[in-house]
N, C-alpha and C positions, 0 to 999 in steps of 0.2 A: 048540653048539660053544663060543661064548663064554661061558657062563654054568662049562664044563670049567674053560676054561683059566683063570678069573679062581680058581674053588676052588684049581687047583693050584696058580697063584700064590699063594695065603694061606697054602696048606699048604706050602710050601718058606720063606716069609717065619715062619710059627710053629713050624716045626721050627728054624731057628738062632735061637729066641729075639727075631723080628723087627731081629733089629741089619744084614741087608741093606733093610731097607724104607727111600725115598726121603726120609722124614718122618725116621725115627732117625737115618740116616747125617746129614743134615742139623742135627739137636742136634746127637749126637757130637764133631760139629768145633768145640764151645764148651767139652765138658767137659773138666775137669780131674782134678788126681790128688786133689782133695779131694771135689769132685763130677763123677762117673761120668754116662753119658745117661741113667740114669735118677733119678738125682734129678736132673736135669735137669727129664727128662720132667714129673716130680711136680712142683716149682715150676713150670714153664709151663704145665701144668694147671690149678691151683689160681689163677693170676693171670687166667688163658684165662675161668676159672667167676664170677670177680669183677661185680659190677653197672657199677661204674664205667668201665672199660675201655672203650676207644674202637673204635668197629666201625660200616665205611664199606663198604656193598655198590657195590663198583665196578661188575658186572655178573651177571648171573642165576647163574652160577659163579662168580664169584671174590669174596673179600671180604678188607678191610684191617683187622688186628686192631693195637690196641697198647695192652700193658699199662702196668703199673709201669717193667717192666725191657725190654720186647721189643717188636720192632717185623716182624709179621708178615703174610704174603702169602698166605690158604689159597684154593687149587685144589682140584682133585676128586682129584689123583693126588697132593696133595705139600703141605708147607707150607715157604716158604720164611721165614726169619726171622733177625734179627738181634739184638747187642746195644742196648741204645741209650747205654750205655757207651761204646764205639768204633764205634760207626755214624757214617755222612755221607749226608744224603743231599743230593741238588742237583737243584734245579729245573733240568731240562735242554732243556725246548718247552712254550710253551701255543697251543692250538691253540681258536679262536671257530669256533661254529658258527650259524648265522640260525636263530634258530627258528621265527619266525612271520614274513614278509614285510606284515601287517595293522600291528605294531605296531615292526617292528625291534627285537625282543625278540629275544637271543643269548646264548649260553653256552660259557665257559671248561671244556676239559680239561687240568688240567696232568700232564705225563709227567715222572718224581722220579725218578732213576735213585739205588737203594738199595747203599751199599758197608759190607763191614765190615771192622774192623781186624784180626780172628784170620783169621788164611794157612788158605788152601784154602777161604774160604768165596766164593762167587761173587756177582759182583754180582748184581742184580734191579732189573726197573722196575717202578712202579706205576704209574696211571690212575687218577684222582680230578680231581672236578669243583673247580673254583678256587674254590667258597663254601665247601669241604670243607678247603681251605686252614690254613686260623687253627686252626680244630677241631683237627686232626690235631697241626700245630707245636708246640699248648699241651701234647698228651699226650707228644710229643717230645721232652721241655725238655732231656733228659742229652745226646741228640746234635745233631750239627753239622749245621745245615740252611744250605744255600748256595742262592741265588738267581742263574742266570747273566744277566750285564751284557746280554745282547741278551732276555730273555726278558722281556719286557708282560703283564702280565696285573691283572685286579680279584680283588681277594679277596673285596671285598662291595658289595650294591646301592649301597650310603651310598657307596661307594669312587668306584665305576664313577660318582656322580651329581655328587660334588665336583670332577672331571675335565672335567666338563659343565659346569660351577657357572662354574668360572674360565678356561675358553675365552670361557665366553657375558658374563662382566663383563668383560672386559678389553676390550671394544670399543665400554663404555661410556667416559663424560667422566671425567677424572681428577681427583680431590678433592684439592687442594693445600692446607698447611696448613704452620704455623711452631712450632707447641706440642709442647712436651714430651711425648712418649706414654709411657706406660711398657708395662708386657707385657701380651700377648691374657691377660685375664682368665677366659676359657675355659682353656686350657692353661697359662700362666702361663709361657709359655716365649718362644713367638714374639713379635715387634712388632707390634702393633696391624697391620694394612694394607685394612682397611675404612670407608669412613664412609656412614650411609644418606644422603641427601638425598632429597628427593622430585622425580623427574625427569619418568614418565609422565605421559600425558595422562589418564590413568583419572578417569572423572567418575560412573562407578557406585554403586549405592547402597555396595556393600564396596569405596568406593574405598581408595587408598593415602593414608595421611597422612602429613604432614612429621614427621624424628626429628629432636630437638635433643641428643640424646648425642654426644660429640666418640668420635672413632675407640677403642675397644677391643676390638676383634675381628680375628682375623687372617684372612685365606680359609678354610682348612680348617675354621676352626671355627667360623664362620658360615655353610659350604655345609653343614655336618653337621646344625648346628642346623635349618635350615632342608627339609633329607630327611625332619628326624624330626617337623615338622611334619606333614607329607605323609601322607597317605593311602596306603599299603602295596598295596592293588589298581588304584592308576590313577597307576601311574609314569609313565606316556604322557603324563601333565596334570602332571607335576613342574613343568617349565620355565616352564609360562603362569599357576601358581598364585601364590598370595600367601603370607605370612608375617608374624608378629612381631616386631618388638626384642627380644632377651631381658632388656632393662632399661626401655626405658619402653612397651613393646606399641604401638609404635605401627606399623602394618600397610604394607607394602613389598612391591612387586615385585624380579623380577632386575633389569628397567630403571635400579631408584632405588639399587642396589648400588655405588660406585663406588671405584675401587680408587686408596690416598692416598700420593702424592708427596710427601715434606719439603722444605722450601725453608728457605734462609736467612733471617734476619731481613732 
């Protein structure tokens, strides 16, 4: 019986020329009087067939495509899509899930509620995992992406471990100093707010040794430096592992991290 009714559906969809099908009506409310849905059709096609294009399997049906120009939702019965022209989209929840209770290992879904600026197109949500985040935005660039003020979330492991980085320094001793810093030579933007000292007790053979560089680093880009030190399979040992100076190598725990106060002469 179903296999009937799905023919005569395609047979009433290919006798008007397919312009009732859920996929057509859907162009159609983009095209114009210069381009009709079906050159429509043919440019979303041809950008759809491209190597570069961005394509995020959300779930065993559904997948997030985005071209050059388009930003699309296909399903089994329909593809939903926008321009990225007058598109918006707005990070609207992200929701952590525990994955593993052994290692406290957890994962980001953020929910993007998709709008477009041409009348009568309907909004749409998408579901994509928060490291899929950056990926998607870069391909995005023409439209407006809004992050909402209550919404948290990591975009990457490096993110989720600098968050970690400066909870876990700030309750070490604080490095007072009266000199002139000029800017994190990392980014060249921030003010230095780093100085190593050697604080632990570490007496092992890869002990930590004392740094004599005066503060040029600011958090961010000393907790980043120091993730990408890191071993990529055993993020669980980030925090008790060791590190280098990025100027004179000399070997540091988070202990010896300490976050610097200016003081007056």
């Amino acid at each position: 019986m179903l296999p009937a009714l799905a023919f005569l559906q395609i047979y009433f969809w290919a006798k008007n020329d397919f312009v009732d099908h859920p996929t057509i009506k859907n162009i159609a409310k983009f095209s114009t009087a210069e381009n009709d849905w079906k050159a429509l059709k043919s440019d979303i096609d041809i950008e759809f067939r491209r190597i570069d294009k961005v394509s995020i399997q959300t779930s065993a049906i559904i997948k997030i495509v985005a071209t050059d120009n388009w930003l699309m939702k296909v399903t089994p019965l329909s593809i939903f899509l926008v321009n990225q022209g007058d598109a918006t989209l707005t990070v609207t929840e992200a929701q952590t899930y525990q994955m593993s209770h052994l290692n406290n290992s957890n994962t980001q879904y953020l929910n993007i509620e998709v709008k477009s600026g041409v009348n009568g197109v309907k909004p749409f949500t998408i579901r994509i995992n928060a490291s899929d985040f950056t990926y998607l935005k870069d391909r995005v660039s023409r439209a407006t992406v809004t992050i909402m003020p209550n919404v948290r979330f990591h975009k990457t492991i490096v993110e989720q471990f600098v968050d970690v980085f400066k909870e876990t320094i700030s309750e070490n001793p604080i490095y007072e100093t009266n000199q002139e810093l000029e800017n994190c030579i990392g980014c060249l933007q921030a003010e230095p707010t780093i100085k190593l000292q050697k604080l632990c007790q570490d007496i092992e053979e890869d002990r930590c040794t004392p740094c004599n560089c005066k503060p040029m680093w600011c958090t961010d880009c000393l907790g980043k430096w120091f993730a990408s030190r890191q071993d990529s399979q055993q993020r669980d040992r980030w925090l008790s592992s060791k590190c280098t100076c990025p100027m004179c190598r000399a070997r540091f725990c988070l202990l010896d991290v300490c976050l610097v106060r200016q003081v007056e002469d």
